[in-house]
C-alpha positions as CSV (number, residue, x, y, z in Angstrom):
1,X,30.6,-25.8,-90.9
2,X,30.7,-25.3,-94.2
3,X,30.1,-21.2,-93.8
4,X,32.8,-21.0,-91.4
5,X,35.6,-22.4,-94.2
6,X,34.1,-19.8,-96.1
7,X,34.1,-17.2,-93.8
8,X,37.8,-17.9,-92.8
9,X,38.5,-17.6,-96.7
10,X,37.3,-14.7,-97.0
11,X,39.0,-13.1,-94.1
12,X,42.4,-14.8,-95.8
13,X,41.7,-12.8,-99.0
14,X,40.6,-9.7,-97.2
15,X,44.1,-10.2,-95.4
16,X,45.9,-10.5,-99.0
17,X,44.1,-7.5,-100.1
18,X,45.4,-5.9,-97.5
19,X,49.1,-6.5,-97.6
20,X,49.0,-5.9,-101.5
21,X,51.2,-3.7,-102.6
22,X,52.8,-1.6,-105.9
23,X,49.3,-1.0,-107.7
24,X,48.1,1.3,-110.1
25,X,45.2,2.8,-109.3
26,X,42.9,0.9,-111.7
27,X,43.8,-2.5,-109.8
28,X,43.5,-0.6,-106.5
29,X,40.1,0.1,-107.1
30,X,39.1,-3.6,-108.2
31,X,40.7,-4.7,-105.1
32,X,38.6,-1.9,-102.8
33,X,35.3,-3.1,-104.8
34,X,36.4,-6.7,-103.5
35,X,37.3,-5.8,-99.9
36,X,33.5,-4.0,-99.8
37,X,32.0,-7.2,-101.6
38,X,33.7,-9.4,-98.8
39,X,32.6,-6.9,-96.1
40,X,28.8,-6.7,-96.9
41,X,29.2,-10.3,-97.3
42,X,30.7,-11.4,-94.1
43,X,28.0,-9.0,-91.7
44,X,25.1,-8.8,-94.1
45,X,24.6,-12.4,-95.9
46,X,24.3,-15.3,-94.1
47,X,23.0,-17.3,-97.1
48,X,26.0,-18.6,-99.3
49,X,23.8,-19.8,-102.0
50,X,22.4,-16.2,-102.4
51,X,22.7,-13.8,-105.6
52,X,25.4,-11.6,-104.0
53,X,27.7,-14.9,-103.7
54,X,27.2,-15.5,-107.3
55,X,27.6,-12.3,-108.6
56,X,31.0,-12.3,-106.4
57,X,32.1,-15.4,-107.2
58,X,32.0,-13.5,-111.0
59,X,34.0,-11.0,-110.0
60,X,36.5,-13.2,-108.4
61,X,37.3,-14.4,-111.6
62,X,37.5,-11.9,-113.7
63,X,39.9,-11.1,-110.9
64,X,42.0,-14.0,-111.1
65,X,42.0,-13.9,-114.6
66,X,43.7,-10.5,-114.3
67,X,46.2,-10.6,-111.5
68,X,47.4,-14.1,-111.9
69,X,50.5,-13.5,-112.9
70,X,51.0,-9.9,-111.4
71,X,49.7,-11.4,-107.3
72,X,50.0,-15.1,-107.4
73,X,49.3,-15.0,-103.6
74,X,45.9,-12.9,-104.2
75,X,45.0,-15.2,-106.7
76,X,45.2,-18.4,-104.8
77,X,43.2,-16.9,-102.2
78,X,40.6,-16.0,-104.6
79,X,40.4,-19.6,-106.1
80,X,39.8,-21.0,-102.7
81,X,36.5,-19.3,-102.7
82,X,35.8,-20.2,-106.3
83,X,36.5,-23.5,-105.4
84,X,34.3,-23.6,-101.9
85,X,31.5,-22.1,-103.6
86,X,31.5,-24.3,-107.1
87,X,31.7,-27.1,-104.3
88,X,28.3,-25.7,-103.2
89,X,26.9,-25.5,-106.8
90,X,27.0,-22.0,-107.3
């Protein structure tokens, strides 16, 4: 169960990704480096205590840090997943 909140999170953020709008090119390519990371993650990595999960969860924040104030929507959706996987210890 607990990979299926996961999952649905993830499809959430790739949603917010999606609909985000007005940004510079810089941004848009951080936000098509996350939409890949979510992609690979969703078909390739069943295991949510893997490397990849870590190193994503890192990028997340970074992320969050960045567009907090800019895409509060995009934000929350990435501090979900923080959250979900710090619950999981990684």
């Amino acid at each position: 169960m607990p990979r299926t909140k996961l999952l649905n999170q993830l499809r959430q953020l790739q949603t917010e990704l999606q609909d985000s709008e007005q940004l510079d090119e810089e941004t848009r390519a951080v936000l098509i480096e996350l939409q890949s990371d979510i992609d690979s993650l969703i078909v390739d990595d069943p295991d949510p205590v893997s490397e990849r999960y870590r190193a994503f969860r890192d990028r997340l924040r970074t992320s969050v840090e960045r567009f907090e104030a800019s895409h509060p929507r995009l934000t929350s959706a990435m501090a979900q997943i923080i959250d979900t996987l710090g619950a999981w210890g990684i």
